[in-house]
C-alpha positions as CSV (number, residue, x, y, z in Angstrom):
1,X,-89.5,-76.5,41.0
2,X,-90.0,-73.2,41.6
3,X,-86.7,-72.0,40.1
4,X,-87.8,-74.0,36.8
5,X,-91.1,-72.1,36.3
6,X,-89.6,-68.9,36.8
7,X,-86.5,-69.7,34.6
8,X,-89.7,-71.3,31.7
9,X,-91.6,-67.9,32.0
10,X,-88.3,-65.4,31.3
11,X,-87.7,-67.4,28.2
12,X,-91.4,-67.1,26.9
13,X,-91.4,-63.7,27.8
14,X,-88.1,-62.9,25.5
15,X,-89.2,-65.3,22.9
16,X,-92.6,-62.6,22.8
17,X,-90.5,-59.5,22.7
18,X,-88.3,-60.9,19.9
19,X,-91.6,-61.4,18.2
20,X,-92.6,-58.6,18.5
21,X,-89.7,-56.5,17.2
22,X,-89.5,-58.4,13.9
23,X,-93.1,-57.6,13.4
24,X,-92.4,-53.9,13.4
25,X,-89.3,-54.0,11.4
26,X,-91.7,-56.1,8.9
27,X,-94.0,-53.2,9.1
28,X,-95.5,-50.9,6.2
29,X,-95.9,-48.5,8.3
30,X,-92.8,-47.8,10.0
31,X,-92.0,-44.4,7.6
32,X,-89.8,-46.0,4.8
33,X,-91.6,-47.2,1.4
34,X,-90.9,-51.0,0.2
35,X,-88.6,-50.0,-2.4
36,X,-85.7,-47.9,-2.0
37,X,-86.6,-46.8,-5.7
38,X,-90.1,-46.0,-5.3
39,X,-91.1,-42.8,-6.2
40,X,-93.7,-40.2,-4.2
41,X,-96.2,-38.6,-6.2
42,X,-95.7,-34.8,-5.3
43,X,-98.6,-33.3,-6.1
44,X,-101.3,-30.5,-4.3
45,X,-103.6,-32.8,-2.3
46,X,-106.8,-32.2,-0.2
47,X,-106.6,-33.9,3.5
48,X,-110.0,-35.9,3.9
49,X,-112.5,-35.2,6.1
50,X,-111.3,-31.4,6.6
51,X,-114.5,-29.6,7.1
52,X,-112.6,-25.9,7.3
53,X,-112.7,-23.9,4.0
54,X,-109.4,-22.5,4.3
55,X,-106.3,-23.6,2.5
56,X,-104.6,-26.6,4.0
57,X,-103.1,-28.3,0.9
58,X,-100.9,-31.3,1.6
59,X,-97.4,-31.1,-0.5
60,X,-96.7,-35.2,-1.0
61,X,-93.2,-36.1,-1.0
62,X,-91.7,-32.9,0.3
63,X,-91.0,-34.1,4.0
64,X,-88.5,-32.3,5.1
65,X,-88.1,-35.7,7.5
66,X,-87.2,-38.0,4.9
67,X,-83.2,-38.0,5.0
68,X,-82.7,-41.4,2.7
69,X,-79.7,-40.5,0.6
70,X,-80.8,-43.0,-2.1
71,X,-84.4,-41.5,-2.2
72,X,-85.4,-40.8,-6.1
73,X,-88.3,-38.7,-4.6
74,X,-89.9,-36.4,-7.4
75,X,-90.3,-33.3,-4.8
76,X,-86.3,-33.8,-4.9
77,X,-85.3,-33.4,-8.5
78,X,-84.4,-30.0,-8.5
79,X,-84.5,-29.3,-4.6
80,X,-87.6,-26.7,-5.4
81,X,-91.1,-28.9,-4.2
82,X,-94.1,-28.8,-6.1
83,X,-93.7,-31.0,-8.9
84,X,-96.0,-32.0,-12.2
85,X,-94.5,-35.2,-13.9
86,X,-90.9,-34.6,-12.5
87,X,-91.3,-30.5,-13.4
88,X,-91.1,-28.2,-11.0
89,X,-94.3,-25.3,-10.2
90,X,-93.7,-22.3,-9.2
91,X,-96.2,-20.1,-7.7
92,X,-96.3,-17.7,-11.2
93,X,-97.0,-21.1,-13.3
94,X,-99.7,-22.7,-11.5
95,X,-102.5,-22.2,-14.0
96,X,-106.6,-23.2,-12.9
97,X,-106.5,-25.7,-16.1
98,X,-103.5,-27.7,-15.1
99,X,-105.8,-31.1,-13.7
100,X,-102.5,-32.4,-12.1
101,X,-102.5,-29.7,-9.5
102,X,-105.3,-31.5,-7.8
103,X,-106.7,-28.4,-6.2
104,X,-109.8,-28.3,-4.6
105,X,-112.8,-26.0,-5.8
106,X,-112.4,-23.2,-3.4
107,X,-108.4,-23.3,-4.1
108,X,-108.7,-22.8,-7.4
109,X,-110.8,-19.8,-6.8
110,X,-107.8,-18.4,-5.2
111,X,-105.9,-19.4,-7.9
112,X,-107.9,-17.9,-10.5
113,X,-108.0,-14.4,-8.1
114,X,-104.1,-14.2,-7.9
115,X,-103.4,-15.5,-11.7
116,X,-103.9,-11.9,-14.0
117,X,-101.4,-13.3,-16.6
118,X,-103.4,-12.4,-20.2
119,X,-102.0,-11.2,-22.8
120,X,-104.7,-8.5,-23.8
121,X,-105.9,-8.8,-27.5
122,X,-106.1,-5.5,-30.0
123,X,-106.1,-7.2,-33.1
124,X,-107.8,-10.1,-34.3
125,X,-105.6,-10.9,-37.1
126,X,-102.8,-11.6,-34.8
127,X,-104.0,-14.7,-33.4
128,X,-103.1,-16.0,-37.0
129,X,-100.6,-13.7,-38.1
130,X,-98.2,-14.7,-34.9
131,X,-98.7,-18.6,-33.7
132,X,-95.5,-18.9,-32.3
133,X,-96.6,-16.4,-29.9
134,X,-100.4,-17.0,-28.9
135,X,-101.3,-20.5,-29.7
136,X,-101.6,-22.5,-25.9
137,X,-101.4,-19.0,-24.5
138,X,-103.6,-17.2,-22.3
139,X,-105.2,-14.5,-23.9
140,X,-108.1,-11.7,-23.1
141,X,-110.5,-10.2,-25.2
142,X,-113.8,-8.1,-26.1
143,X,-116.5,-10.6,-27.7
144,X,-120.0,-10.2,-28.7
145,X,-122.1,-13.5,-28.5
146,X,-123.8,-14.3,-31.6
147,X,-124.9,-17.9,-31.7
148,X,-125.5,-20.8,-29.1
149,X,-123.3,-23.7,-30.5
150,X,-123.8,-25.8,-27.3
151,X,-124.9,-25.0,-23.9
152,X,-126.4,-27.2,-20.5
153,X,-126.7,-26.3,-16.6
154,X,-122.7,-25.7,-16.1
155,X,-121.6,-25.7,-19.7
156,X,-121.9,-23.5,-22.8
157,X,-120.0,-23.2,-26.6
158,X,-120.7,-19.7,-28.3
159,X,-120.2,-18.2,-31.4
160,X,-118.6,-15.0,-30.5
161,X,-117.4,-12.0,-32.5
162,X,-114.7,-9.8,-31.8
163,X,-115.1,-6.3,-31.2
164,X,-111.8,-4.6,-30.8
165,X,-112.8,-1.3,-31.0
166,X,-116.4,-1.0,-29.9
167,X,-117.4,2.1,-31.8
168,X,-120.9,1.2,-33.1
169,X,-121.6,-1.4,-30.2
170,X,-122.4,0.9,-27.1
171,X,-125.0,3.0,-29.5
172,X,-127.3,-0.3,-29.1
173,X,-125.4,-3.6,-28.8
174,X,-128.5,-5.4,-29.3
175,X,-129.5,-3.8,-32.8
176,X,-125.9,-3.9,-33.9
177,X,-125.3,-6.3,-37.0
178,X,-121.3,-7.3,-36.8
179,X,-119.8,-8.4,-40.2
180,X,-119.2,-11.9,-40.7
181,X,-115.4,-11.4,-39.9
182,X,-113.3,-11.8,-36.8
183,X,-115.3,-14.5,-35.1
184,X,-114.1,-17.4,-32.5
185,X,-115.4,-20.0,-30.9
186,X,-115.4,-19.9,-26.9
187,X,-116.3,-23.3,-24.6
188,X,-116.1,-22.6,-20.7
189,X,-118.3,-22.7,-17.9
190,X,-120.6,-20.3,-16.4
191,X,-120.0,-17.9,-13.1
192,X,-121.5,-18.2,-10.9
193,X,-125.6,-18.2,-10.9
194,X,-125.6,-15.5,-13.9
195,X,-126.0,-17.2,-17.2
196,X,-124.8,-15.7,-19.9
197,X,-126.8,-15.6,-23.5
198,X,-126.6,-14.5,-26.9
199,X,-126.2,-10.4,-27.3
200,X,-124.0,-10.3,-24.0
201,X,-120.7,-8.2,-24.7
202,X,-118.0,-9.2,-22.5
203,X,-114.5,-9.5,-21.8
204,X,-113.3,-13.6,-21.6
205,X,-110.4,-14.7,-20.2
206,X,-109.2,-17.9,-21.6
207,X,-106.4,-20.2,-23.7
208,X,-105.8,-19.8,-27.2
209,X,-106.1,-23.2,-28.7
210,X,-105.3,-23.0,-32.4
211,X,-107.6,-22.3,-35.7
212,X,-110.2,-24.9,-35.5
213,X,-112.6,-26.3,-38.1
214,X,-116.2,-25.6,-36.7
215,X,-119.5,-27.1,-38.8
216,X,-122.3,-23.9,-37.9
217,X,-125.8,-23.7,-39.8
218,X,-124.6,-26.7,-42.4
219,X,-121.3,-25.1,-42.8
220,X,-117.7,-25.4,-42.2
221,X,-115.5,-23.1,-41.1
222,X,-112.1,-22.6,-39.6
223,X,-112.3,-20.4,-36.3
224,X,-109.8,-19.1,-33.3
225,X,-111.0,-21.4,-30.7
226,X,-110.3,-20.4,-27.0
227,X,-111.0,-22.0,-23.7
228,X,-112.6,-19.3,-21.2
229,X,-111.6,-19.3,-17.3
230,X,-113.5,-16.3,-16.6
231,X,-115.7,-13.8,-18.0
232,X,-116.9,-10.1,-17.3
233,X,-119.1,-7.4,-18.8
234,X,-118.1,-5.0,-20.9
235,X,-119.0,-1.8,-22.5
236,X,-118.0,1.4,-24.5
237,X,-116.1,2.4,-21.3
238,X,-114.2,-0.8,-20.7
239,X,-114.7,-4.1,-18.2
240,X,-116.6,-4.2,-15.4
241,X,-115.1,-5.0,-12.3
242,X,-113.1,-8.6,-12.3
243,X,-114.9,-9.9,-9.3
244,X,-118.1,-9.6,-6.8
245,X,-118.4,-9.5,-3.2
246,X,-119.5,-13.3,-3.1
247,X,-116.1,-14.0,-5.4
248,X,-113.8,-12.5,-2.7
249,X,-115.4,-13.6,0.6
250,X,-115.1,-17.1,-0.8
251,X,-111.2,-16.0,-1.6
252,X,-110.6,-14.3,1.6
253,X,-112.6,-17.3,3.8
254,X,-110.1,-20.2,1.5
255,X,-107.3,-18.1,2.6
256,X,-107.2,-16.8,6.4
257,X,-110.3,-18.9,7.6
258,X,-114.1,-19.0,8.1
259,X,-114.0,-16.8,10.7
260,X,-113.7,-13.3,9.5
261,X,-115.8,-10.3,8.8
262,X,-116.7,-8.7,4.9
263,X,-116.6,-4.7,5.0
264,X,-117.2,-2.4,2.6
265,X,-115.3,0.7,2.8
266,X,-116.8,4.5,2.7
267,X,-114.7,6.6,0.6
268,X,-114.1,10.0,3.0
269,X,-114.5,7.9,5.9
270,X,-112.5,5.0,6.1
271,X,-110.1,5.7,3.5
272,X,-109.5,8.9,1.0
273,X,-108.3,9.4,-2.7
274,X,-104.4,9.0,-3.2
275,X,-101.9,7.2,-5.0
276,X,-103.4,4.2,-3.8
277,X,-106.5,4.7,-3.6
278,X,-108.0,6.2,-7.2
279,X,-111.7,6.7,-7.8
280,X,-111.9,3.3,-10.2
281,X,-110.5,1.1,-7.3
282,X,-113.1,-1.2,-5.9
283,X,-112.4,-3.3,-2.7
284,X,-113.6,-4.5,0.6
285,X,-112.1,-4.7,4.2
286,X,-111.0,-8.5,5.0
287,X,-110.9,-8.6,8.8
288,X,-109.8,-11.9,10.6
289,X,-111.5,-12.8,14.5
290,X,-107.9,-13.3,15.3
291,X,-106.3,-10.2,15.8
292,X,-103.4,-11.0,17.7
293,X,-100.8,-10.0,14.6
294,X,-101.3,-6.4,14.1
295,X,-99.6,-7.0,10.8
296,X,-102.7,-9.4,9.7
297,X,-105.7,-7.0,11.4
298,X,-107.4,-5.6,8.2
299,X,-106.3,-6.4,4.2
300,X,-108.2,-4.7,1.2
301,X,-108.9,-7.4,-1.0
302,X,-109.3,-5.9,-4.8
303,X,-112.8,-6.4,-7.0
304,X,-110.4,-5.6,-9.6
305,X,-107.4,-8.0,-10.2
306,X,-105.9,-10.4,-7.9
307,X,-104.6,-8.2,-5.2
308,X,-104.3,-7.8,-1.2
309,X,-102.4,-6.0,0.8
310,X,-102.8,-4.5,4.2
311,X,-105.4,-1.8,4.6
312,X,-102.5,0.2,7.2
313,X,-100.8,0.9,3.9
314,X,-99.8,4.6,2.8
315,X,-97.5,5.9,0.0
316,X,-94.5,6.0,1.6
317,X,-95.2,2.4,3.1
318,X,-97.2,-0.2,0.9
319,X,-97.4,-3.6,2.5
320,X,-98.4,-7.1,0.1
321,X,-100.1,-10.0,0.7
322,X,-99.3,-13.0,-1.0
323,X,-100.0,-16.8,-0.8
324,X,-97.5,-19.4,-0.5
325,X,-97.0,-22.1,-3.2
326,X,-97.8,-24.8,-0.8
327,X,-101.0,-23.3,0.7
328,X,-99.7,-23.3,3.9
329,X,-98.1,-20.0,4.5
330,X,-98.5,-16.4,3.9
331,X,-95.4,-13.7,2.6
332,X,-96.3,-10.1,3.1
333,X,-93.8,-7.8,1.5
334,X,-93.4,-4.2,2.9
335,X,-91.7,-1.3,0.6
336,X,-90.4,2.1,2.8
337,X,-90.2,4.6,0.1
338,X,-88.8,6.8,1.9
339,X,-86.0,4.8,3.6
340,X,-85.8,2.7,0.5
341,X,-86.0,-0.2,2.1
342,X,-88.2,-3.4,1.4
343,X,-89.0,-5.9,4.2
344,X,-90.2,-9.9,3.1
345,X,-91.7,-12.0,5.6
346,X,-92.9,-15.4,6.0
347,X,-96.0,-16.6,8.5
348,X,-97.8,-19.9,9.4
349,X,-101.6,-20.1,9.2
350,X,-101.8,-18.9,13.0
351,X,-100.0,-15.5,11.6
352,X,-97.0,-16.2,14.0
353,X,-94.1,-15.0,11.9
354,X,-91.4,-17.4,10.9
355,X,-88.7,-15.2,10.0
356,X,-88.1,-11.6,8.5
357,X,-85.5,-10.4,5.7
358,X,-84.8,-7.1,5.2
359,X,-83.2,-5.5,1.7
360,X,-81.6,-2.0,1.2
361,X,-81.8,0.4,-1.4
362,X,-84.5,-0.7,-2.9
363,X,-87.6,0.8,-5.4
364,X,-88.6,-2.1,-6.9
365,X,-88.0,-6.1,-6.2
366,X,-89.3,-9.2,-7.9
367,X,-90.1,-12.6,-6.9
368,X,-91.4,-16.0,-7.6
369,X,-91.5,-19.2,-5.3
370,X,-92.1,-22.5,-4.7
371,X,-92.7,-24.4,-1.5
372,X,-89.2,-24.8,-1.0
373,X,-87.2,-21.3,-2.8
374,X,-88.4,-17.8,-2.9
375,X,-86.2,-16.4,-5.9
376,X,-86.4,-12.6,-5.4
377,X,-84.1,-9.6,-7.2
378,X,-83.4,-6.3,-5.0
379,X,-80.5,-3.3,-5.5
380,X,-79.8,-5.5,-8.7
381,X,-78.6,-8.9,-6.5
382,X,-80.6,-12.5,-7.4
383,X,-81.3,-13.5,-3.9
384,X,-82.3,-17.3,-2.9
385,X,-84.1,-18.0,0.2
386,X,-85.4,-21.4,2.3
387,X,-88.8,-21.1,2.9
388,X,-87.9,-22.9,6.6
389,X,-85.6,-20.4,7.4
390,X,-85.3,-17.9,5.4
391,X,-81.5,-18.0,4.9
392,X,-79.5,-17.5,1.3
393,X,-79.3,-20.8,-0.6
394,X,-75.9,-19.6,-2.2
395,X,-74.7,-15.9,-2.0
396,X,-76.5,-12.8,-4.0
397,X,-75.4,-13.0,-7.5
398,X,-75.4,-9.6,-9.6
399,X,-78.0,-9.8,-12.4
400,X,-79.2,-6.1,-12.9
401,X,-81.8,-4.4,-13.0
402,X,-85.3,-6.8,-13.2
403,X,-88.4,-5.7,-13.7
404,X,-89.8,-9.8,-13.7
405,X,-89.1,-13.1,-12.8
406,X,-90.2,-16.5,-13.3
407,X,-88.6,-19.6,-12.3
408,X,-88.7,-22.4,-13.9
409,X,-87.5,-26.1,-13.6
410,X,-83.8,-25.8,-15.1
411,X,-83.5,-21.9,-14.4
412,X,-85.0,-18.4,-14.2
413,X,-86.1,-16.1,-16.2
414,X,-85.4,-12.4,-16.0
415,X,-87.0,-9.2,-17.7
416,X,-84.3,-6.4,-17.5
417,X,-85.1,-2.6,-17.8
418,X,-84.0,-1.1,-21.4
419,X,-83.5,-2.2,-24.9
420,X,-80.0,-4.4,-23.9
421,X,-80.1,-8.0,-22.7
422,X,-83.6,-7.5,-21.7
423,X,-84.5,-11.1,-21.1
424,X,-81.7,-13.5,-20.0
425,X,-82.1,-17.1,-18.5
426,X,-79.9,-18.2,-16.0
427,X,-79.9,-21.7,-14.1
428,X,-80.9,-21.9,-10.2
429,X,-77.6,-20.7,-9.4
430,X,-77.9,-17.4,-11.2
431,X,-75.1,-18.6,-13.1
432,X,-76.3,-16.6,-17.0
433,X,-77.1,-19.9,-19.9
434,X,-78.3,-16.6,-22.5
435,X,-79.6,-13.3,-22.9
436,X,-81.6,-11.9,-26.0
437,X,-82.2,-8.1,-26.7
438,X,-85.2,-7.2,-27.3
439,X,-86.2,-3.8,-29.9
440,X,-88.0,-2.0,-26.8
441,X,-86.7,0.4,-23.8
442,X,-88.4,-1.7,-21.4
443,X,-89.9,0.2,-18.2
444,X,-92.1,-2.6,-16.9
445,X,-92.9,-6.6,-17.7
446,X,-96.4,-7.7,-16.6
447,X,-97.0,-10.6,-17.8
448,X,-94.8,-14.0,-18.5
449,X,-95.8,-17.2,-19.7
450,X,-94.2,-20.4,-20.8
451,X,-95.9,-22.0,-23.9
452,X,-94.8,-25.6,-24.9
453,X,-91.1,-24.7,-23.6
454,X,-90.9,-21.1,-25.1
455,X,-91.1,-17.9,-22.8
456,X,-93.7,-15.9,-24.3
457,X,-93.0,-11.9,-22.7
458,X,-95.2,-8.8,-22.5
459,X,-92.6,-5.6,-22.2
460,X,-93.9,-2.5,-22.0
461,X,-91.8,0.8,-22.4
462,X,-93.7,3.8,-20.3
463,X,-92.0,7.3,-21.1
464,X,-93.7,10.9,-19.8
465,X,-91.9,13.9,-19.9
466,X,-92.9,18.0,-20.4
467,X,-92.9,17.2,-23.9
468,X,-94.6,13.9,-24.6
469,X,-96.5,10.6,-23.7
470,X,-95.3,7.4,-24.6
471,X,-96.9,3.6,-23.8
472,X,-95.9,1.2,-25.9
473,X,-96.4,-2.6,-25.7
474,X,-94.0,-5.5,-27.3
475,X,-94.9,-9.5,-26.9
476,X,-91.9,-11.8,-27.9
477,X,-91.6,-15.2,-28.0
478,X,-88.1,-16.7,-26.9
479,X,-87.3,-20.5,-27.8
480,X,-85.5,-22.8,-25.0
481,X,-81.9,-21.8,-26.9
482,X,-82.6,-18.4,-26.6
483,X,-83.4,-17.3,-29.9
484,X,-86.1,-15.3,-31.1
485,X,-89.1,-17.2,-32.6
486,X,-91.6,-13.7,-33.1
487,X,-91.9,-10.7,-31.8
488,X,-94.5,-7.6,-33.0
489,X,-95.5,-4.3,-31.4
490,X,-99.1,-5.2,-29.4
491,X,-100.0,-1.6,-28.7
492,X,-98.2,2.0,-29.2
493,X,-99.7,5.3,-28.1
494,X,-97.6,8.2,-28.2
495,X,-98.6,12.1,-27.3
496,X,-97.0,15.0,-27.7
497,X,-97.5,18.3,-25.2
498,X,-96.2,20.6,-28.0
């Protein structure tokens, strides 16, 4: 009797476990989605209930985990991780008024800090004469406000005249009558607690939308209309400083963490005047609690543009901060003039370094990244590097000389020094799809943005000598075949000593 209860009991208790493991195979929550053709939304997320203001994006559908071989996984299309629709963001293209990035407010703060790309406007006329070139681009300008069109708590619309040159403006910019040319229409919202109101002069920031019809006063007329991100005074002597002190404790605090002290440095005392340091530069002292990187123990964090770098820096030794594209990591890159050498590092949010890379005979690099590639160009080689690791997706490819990159989803763009092949495409590979020369010896390439498809390129051609001065700017707009859609001198100052 015994040996029959014994014998009943075994049998339930298998009967329970074989139960038991169908259940979990049945699961939804056993790491593989219901479909093997579902696909993961990879977009910038914000982890619920995080009550630190520091970055801690979540990159969805970029686990590194996830080995399925028949995975159709967005993050996976071109092996490069953030994705918008199925096209791949890298660091120099995520723009505060792309909605899809799903940022939150303080991370777009940070975005709006690093992101200085604006094409700077001389000429009114231009936004008309040369559509191929500005319209959907971002653009900066001097306006005078002239009329409220629309304006609540957050929100205003202004009628806004442009003032390229400023010559009668600084005698009284409040008596000053402008003609009834070169006027736009700007909608954006305020910064900050400072509202500004009609008779400001300031420099905006913003997207060029197109000529726009605008009914003012009765009447309709047809108007530049332009988004503003940002906004800053502006007077006889130029714009004031990009930024305040409440600006880029909120920037510094989003980046390494609440806890941190603000300083503001004494000229003479905690730094002096030199090549890095000119009397116009304004910054304060970011120091994080957690000093136990020396490389992370004090940054100077610009008032100026989007800048940080380590406040150890000299001139013969100039070390950059930079945030990663998944808002999880840091890259500080470190130029030795004198050795020519340039070190690129990547951290974790603790500051413990993940790996180190180190590049010879080098004055100048460039890079761009996403959370999966850092595309950088040294001693003329393109270079590919895992984020995880730091090792060479495929071996250095020669390129020449850049002066600026930008990757995109089916390649990477290059600026190139001189008047020859001066902006090529490639594919991921470095493998070359076209080049285009360009009428300018460029020096130098600030700025590159991609408008509907079209690489839209700032080059600048910088020439000093014991006999002249010359600066001269040339924006170009490049279709996705590599031909040349416009192109016109921006800006051309030349000096002679004799």
């Amino acid at each position: 009797m015994r040996n029959t209860i014994k014998l009943i009991s075994i049998i339930l208790t298998l009967i329970t476990v074989l139960i038991f493991v169908q259940g979990c195979n049945n699961s939804p929550n056993n790491g593989k989605s219901n479909s093997d053709n579902d696909v993961k939304e990879a977009a910038v997320q914000i982890p619920e209930n995080n009550n630190d203001s520091s970055i801690d994006a979540e990159i969805v559908g970029t686990d590194s985990n996830d080995t399925d071989p028949n995975s159709s996984s967005r993050s996976d299309i071109s092996g490069l991780g953030v994705t918008i629709d199925g096209s791949t963001i890298s660091w120099a293209n995520m723009k505060i008024d792309n909605p899809n990035l799903n940022l939150s407010e303080n991370q777009l703060k940070v975005l709006k800090y690093f992101d200085q790309d604006y094409f700077d406007m001389y000429d009114y006329d231009s936004l008309q004469r040369y559509p191929d070139i500005y319209k959907g681009a971002q653009i900066g300008f001097p306006g005078f406000i002239i009329k409220t069109l629309d304006i609540n708590d957050d929100n205003f619309k202004y009628l806004v005249w442009f003032s390229d040159s400023g010559s009668q403006l600084w005698v009284d910019k409040h008596t000053i009558e402008p003609d009834n040319n070169n006027f736009l229409v700007v909608s954006g919202k305020f910064n900050g607690y400072k509202r500004i109101i009609e008779g400001d002069w300031l420099y905006f920031y913003g997207r060029y939308i197109d000529i726009e019809p605008h009914e003012i006063d009765g009447s309709k007329n047809y108007y530049p209309t332009v988004t503003v991100n940002k906004y800053v005074e502006y007077s006889h002597v130029g714009q004031g400083t990009q930024y305040d002190l409440n600006y880029v404790e909120t920037v510094a605090k989003t980046i390494f963490g609440d806890d941190l002290k603000m300083k503001q440095p004494v000229c003479g005392k905690d730094y002096n005047l030199d090549r890095l340091h000119n009397a116009q530069y304004s910054f304060y002292y970011v120091i994080p609690d957690n000093q136990t990187n020396s490389s992370f123990s004090k940054f100077e964090i610009s008032l100026e543009n989007g800048f940080i770098r380590s406040a150890d820096s000299t001139e013969e030794r100039e070390c950059t901060f930079r945030v990663s594209a998944d808002f999880k990591h840091y890259i500080l890159t470190t130029f030795d003039r004198n050795l020519s050498l340039m070190y690129l590092e990547y951290y974790d949010r603790s500051f413990k370094k993940l790996w180190g890379r180190e590049f010879k005979n080098v004055d100048n690099a460039v890079l761009d990244y996403t959370t999966k590639n850092i595309y950088l160009v040294a001693d003329n080689d393109l270079y590919s590097m895992d984020t995880k690791s730091g090792e060479d997706i495929f071996d250095p490819v020669m390129v020449g000389e850049k002066v600026k990159l930008n990757i995109l989803e089916d390649g990477i763009i290059m600026i190139g020094k001189g008047n020859k092949d001066n902006v090529m495409k490639t594919d991921l590979s470095g493998k070359i799809l076209w080049k285009q020369s360009v009428d300018i010896s460029t020096t130098e390439c600030d700025i590159v943005q991609m408008v509907n498809g079209n690489v839209i390129a700032e080059l600048i051609c910088r020439e000093r000598d014991d006999t002249h001065y010359k600066f001269e700017k040339r924006i170009v707009s490049v279709d996705t075949k590599g031909e040349i859609l416009s192109e016109f001198k921006s800006y051309d100052d030349f000096n002679s000593y004799e």
